[in-house]
TORTOR-773305 format. One line per 3 residues: number of its first residue (from 1); their letters; for each residue x negated, y negated, z of C-alpha. Coordinates in steps of 0.02 Angstrom, whole numbers, plus 50000, padded with zeros to 5 digits. Layout:
# TORTOR-773305
NUM> A> X:Y:Z  ...;
This chain:
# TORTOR-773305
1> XXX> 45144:44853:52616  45164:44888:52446  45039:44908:52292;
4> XXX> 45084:44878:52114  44963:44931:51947  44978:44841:51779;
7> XXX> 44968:44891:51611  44802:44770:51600  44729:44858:51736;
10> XXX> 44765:44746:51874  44808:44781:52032  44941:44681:52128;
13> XXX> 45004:44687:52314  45116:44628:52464  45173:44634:52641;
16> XXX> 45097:44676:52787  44916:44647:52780  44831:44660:52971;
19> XXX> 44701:44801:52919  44652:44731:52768  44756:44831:52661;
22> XXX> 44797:44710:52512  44614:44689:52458  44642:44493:52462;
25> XXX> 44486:44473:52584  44616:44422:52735  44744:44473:52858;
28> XXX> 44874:44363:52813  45037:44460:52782  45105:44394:52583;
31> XXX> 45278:44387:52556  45250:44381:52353  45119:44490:52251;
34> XXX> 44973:44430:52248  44814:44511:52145  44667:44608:52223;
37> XXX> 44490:44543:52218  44340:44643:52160  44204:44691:52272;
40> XXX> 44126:44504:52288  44271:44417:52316  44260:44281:52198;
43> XXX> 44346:44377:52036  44484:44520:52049  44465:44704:52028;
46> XXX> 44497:44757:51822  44516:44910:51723  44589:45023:51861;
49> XXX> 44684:45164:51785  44774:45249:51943  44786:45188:52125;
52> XXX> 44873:45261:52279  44888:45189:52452  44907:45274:52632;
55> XXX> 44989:45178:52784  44863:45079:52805  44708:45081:52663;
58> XXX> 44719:45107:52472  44606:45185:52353  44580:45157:52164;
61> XXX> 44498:45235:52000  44427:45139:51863  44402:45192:51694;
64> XXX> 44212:45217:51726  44285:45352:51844  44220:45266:52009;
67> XXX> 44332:45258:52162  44355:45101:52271  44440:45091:52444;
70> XXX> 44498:44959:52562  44593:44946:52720  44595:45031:52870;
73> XXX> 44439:45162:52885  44437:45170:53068  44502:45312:53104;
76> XXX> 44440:45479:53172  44445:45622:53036  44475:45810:53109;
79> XXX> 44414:45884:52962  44239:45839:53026  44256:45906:53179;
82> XXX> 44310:45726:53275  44172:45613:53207  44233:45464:53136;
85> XXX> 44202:45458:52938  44356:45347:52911  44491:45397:52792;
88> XXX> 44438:45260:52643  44270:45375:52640  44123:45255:52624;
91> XXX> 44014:45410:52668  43979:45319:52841  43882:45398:52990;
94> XXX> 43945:45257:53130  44109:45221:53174  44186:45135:53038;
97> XXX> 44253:44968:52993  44400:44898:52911  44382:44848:52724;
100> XXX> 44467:44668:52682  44393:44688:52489  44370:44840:52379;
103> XXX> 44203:44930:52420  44134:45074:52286  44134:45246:52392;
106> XXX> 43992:45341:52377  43947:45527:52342  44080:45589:52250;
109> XXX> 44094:45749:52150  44209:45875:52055  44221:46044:52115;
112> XXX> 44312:46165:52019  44482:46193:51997  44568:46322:52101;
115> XXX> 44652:46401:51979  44664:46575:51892  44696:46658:52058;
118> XXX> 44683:46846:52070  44711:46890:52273  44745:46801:52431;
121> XXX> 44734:46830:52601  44779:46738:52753  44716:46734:52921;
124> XXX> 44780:46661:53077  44757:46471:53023  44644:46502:52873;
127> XXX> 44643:46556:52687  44551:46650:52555  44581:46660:52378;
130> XXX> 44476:46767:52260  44465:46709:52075  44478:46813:51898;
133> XXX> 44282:46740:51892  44246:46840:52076  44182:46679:52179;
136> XXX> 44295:46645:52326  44368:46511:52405  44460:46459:52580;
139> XXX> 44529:46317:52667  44610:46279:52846  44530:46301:53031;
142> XXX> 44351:46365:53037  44286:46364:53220  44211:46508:53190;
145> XXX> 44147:46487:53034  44269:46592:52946  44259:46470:52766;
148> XXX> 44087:46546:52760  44019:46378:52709  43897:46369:52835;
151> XXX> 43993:46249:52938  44129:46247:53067  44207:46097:52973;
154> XXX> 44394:46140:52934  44442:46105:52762  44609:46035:52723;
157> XXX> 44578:46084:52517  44468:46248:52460  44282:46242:52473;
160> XXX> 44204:46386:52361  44111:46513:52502  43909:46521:52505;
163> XXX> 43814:46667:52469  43702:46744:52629  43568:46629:52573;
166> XXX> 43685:46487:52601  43623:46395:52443  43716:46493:52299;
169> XXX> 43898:46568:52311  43958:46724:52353  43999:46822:52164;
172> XXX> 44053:46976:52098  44188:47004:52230  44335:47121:52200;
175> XXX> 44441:47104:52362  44444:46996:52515  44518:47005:52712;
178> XXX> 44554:46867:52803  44595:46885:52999  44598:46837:53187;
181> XXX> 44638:46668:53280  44574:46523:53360  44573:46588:53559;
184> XXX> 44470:46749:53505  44387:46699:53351  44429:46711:53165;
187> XXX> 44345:46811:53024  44335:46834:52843  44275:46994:52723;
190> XXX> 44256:47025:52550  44209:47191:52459  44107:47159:52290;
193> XXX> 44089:47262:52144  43959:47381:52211  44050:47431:52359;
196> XXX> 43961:47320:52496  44063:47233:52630  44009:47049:52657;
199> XXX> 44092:46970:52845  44071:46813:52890  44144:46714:53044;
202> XXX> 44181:46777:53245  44091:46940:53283  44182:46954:53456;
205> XXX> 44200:47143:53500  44095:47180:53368  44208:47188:53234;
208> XXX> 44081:47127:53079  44013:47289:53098  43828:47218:53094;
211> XXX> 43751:47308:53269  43803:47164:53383  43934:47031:53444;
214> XXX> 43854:46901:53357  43942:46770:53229  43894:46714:53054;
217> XXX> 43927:46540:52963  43884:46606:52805  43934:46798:52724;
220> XXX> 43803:46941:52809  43823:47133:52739  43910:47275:52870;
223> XXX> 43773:47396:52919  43806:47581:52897  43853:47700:53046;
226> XXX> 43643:47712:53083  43630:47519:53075  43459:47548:52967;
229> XXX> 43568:47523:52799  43736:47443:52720  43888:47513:52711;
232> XXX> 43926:47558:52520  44054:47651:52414  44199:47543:52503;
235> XXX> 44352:47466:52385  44471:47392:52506  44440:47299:52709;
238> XXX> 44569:47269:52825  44520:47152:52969  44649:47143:53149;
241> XXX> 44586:47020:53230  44479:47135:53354  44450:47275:53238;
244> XXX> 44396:47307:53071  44446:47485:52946  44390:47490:52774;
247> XXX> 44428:47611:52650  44298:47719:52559  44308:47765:52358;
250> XXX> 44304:47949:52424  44471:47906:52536  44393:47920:52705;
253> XXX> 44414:47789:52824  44279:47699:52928  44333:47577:53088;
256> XXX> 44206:47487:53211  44262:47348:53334  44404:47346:53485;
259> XXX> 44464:47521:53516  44562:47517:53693  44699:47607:53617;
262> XXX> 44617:47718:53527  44634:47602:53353  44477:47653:53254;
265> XXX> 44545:47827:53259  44373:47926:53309  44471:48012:53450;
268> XXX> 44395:47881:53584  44436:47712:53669  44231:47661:53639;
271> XXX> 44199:47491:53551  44097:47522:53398  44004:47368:53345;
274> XXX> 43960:47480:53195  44068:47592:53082  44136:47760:53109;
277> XXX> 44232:47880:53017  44425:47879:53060  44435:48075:53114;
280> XXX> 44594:48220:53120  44635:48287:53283  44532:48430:53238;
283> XXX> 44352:48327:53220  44355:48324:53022  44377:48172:52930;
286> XXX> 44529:48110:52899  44526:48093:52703  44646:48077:52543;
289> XXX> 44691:47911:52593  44740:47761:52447  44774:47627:52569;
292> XXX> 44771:47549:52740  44846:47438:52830  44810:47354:52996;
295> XXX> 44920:47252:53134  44886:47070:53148  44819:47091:53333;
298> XXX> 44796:46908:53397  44875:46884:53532  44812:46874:53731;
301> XXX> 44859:47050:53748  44815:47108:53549  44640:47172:53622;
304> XXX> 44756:47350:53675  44876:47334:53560  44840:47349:53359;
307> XXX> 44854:47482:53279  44861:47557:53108  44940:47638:52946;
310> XXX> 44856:47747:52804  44946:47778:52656  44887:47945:52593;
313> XXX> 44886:48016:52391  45026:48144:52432  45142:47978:52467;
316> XXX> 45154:48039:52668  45115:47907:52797  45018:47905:52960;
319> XXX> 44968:47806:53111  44864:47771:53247  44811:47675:53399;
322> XXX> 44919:47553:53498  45116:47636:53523  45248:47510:53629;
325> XXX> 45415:47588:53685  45458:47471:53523  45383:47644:53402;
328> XXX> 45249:47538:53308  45191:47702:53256  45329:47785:53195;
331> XXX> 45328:47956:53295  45485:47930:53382  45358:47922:53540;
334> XXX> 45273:47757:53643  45095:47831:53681  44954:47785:53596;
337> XXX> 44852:47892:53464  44669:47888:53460  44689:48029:53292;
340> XXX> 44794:47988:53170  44991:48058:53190  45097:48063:53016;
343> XXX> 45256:47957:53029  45441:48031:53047  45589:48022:52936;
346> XXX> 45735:47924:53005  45800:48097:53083  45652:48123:53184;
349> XXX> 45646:48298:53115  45546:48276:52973  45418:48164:52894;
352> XXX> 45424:48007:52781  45383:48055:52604  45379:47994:52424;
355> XXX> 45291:47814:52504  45185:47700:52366  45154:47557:52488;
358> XXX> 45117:47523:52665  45097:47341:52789  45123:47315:52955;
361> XXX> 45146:47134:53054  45075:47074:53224  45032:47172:53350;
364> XXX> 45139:47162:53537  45222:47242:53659  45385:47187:53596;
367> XXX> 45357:47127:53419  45259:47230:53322  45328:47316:53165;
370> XXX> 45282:47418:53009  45365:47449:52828  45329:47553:52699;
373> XXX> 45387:47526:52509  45457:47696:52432  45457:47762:52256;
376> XXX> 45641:47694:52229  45604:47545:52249  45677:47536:52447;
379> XXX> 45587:47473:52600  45583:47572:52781  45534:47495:52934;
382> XXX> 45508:47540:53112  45426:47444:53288  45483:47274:53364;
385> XXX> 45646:47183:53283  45667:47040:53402  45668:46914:53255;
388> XXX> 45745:46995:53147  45596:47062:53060  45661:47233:53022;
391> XXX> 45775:47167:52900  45922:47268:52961  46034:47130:53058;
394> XXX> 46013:47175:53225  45865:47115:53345  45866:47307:53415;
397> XXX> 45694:47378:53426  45664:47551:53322  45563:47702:53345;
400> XXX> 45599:47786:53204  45619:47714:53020  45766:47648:52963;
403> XXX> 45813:47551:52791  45815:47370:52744  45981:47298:52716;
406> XXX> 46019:47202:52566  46072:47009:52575  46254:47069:52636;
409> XXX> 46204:47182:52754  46323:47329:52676  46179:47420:52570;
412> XXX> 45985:47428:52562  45878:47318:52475  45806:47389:52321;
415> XXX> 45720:47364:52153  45571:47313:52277  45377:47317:52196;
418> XXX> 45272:47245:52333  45277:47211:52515  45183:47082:52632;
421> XXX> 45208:47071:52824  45183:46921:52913  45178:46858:53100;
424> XXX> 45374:46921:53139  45414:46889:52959  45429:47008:52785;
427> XXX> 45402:46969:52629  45480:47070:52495  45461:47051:52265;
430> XXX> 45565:47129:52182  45544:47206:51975  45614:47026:51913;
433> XXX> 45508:46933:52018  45618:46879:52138  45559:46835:52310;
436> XXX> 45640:46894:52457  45609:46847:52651  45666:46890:52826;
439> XXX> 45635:46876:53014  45558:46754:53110  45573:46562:53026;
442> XXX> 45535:46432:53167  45436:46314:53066  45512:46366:52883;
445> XXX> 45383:46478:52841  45515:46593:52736  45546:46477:52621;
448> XXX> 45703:46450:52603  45745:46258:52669  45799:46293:52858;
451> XXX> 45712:46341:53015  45862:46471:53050  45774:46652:53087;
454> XXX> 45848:46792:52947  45908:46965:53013  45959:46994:52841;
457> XXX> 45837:46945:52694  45867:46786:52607  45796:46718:52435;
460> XXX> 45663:46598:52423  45659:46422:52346  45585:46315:52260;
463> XXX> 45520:46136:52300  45696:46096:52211  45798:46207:52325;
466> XXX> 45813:46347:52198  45773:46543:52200  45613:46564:52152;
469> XXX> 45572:46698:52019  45382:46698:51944  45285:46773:52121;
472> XXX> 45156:46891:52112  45113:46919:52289  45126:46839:52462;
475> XXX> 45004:46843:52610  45081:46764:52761  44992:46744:52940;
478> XXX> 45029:46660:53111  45121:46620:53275  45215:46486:53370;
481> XXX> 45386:46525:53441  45446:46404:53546  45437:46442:53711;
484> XXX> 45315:46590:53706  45146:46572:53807  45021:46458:53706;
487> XXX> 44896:46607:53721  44957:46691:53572  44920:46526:53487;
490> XXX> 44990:46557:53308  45074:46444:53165  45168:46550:53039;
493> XXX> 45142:46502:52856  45169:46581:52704  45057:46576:52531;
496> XXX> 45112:46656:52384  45031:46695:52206  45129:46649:52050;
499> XXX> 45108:46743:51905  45029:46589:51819  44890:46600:51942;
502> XXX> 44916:46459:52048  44967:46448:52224  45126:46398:52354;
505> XXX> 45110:46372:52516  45251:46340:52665  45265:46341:52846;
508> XXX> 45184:46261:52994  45014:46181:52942  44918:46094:53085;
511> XXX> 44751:46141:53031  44783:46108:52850  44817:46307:52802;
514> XXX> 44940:46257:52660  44810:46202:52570  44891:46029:52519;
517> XXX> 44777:45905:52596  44905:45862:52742  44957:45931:52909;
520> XXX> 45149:45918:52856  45251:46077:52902  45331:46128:52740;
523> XXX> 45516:46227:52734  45499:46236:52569  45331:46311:52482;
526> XXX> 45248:46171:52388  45081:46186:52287  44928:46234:52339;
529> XXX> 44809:46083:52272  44665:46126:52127  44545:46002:52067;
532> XXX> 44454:45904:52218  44351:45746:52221  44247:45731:52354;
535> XXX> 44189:45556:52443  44083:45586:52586  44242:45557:52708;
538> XXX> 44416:45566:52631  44475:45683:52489  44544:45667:52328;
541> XXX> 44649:45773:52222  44637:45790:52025  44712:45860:51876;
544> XXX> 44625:45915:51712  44769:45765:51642  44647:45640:51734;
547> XXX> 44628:45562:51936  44763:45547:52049  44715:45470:52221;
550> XXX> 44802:45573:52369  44788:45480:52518  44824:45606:52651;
């Protein structure tokens, strides 16, 4: 069918007609426009000032600002967990019926716009987003409660995460963690200005650090080592998906969760379901560090296999836990380290050096992998290369570092500034703000308008199919090749920060992770919506310009 708006405000329509969809109180397919009725059905509807339809239902705004539906509203809506709301949104709590005339829908809202972004992190299927104003926000699958709304409703647009209280909002944050997946359970961290960790979401193994294996809806603060206080002075979390290391101000390390392989690095394989320190081989702490970085451990077999990289102040490197025959850790050995080991040059005979950033990607027998961003501007990389995701086009595996190739494969990539691993993918910005991908790309979530996996790295585009130069940062999460066991679960997708302070997204998207109010795989990043009005059932997407109706 087909919907037309006039300058006077009327609405006119035609075609197929057997849910109701033309407003005209019938089922009778029209062949010629004819003009929608009003709610009574004796006059029409007047002074609408924007109007979208779906497949089967439309929706409408008058200049009062009140929204009117009609049409198909029967069926079932995931992002209430399976109970049927119906997509027009009448705020019903039965299964819904079909609309032949416009009906007013009820309860609706503005939230805030999600703009001025400062930091983003994604997790296996969900997102969080921390603002300039500290509140965060996240969006996508939350089974486990990982939105930290207090609900496991997933959220196809952001919904601002609740204080501990659950009737404020968590404030004051200064960096966020988002981790895990839907077969083991997904969680979410923030840090906030006073150096308290807040977790929220799956506590399997432990890993919210709060003395148990219990879960959280809403945010709940990580206990200290005695499990009597909080854990303070921390700037920066890093979450695996089992485990959990966060980084003090005084550059120690502490680690509680998972620790089979010896990945929270306190010279044991004992689960810690509150923190430790991270310790040298010699029982001291294992200090100077200014960052970490942890594996994306996810998968069926993740629970052995994640492990870790510390970037310390003299610009050295260093690893620990989980160690394939692929070299996740960079020793030019496969055996796990419960201590941390410091990483070797490409000769084996010496050590990396002169280092300013670190990230590592999903953890795996055969796939894991781990870069690190020097001085010059140059990215190594080491571990699993079976997609490509070494950058250095070949699929061979590497135990020591080696160098990413540039776009021809004949030199190394350079005039790099930032870093971001993803699930068998890299992510790579460069001083002009160019954005550069490689590795793994079965459902587009490089960017760069094919499905075809990059040994090489390849520029990304633009919803028009051109390079992109304004990113900031990217955060990039999950896991589907085709044909792999269904254990490890995953859907790659990419989000990335502009330096205007909005948001991309691209990739696979089945529980609404790009953040666009769909489930539509995207191979090229498209933006992440702002402004939502909220009807009880179906949701609707706004500018600061005035309403536009998005019908899903």
């Amino acid at each position: 069918h087909s919907s037309a708006l006039k300058s006077d405000g009327s609405l006119w329509s035609w075609g197929i007609n057997a849910n109701g969809q033309l407003g005209d109180n019938t089922t009778t397919q029209q062949n010629i426009p004819i003009q929608v009725k009003d709610q009574m059905g004796s006059g029409y509807l007047l002074n609408i000032k924007t109007m979208d339809c779906g497949n089967l239902f439309c929706l409408a705004v008058d200049n009062d600002g009140l929204v009117f539906g009609w049409g198909q509203n029967s069926s079932v809506n995931p992002t209430y967990g399976g109970t049927a709301i119906g997509q027009a949104g009448y705020g019903e709590n039965v299964q819904p019926a079909n609309r032949l005339l416009p009906t007013k829908i009820l309860a609706a809202f503005t939230a805030n716009s999600l703009t001025d972004i400062k930091d983003i992190a994604a997790g296996d299927r969900h997102v969080l987003v921390l603002k300039n104003d500290g509140t965060v926000w996240a969006w996508g699958a939350n089974g486990n409660g990982q939105l930290g709304d207090g609900t496991t409703q997933q959220r196809y647009l952001p919904t601002q995460v609740k204080d501990q209280s659950g009737s404020g909002f968590l404030s004051n944050i200064v960096s966020i963690e988002a981790a895990g997946d839907n077969v083991y359970g997904s969680d979410s961290f923030a840090v906030d200005q006073d150096g308290t960790v807040w977790a929220w979401g799956s506590g399997i193994s432990g890993k919210l650090g709060i003395g148990g294996n219990g879960s959280s809806l809403l945010p709940v603060k990580v206990k200290d080592s005695s499990g009597t206080g909080v854990l303070s002075n921390i700037k920066k979390v890093t979450a695996a998906g089992s485990y959990t290391l966060a980084l003090a101000n005084d550059g120690t390390i502490w680690s509680w969760g998972y620790n089979i392989s010896g990945q929270l690095g306190d010279g044991t394989t004992l689960l810690r379901n509150l923190p430790v320190k991270v310790k040298n081989s010699d029982g001291t702490n294992f200090s100077n560090v200014s960052d970490i970085s942890s594996s994306k451990a996810s998968i069926t077999t993740s629970w052995s296999s994640g492990w870790n990289l510390a970037l310390k102040n003299d610009g050295t490197v260093w690893s620990w836990g989980y160690n394939s025959g692929q070299g996740n850790l960079g020793d030019g050995t496969s055996t796990a380290k419960s201590f941390p080991v410091q990483v070797r040059d490409s000769s084996g005979t010496g050590f990396l050096s002169d280092i300013k950033g670190i990230t590592n990607s999903v953890s795996g027998s055969q796939y894991g992998s781990s870069y690190a961003l020097a001085n010059d501007g140059t990215i190594w990389a080491w571990g699993g290369n079976l997609y490509g995701q070494l950058g250095d086009g070949t699929v061979a595996a590497k135990t020591l570092p080696i160098k990413v190739k540039d776009s021809t494969g004949t030199g190394s990539l350079s005039n790099i500034k930032s870093i971001s691993g993803g699930y068998y993918s890299m992510f790579a910005t460069d001083n002009d703000n160019k954005l550069w991908a490689w590795g793994s790309n079965a459902y587009g979530q490089l960017g760069d308008n094919t499905g075809v996996q990059r040994n090489l790295p390849v520029r990304v585009k633009d919803k028009n199919n051109q390079d992109i130069n304004d990113i900031k940062m990217v955060s990039a999460d999950g896991y589907v090749p085709t044909g792999q066991n269904q254990d490890w679960n995953h859907e790659p997708y990419s989000i990335l920060l502009k330096n205007d302070g909005t948001l991309l997204s691209a990739g696979f998207n089945s529980s609404g992770q790009l953040g666009d109010n769909s489930t539509i795989n995207k191979t090229l990043p498209s933006q992440v919506l702002s402004s939502v009005y909220y009807t009880g059932g179906h949701v609707l997407s706004g500018s600061a310009s005035g309403y536009v109706v998005d019908m899903g």
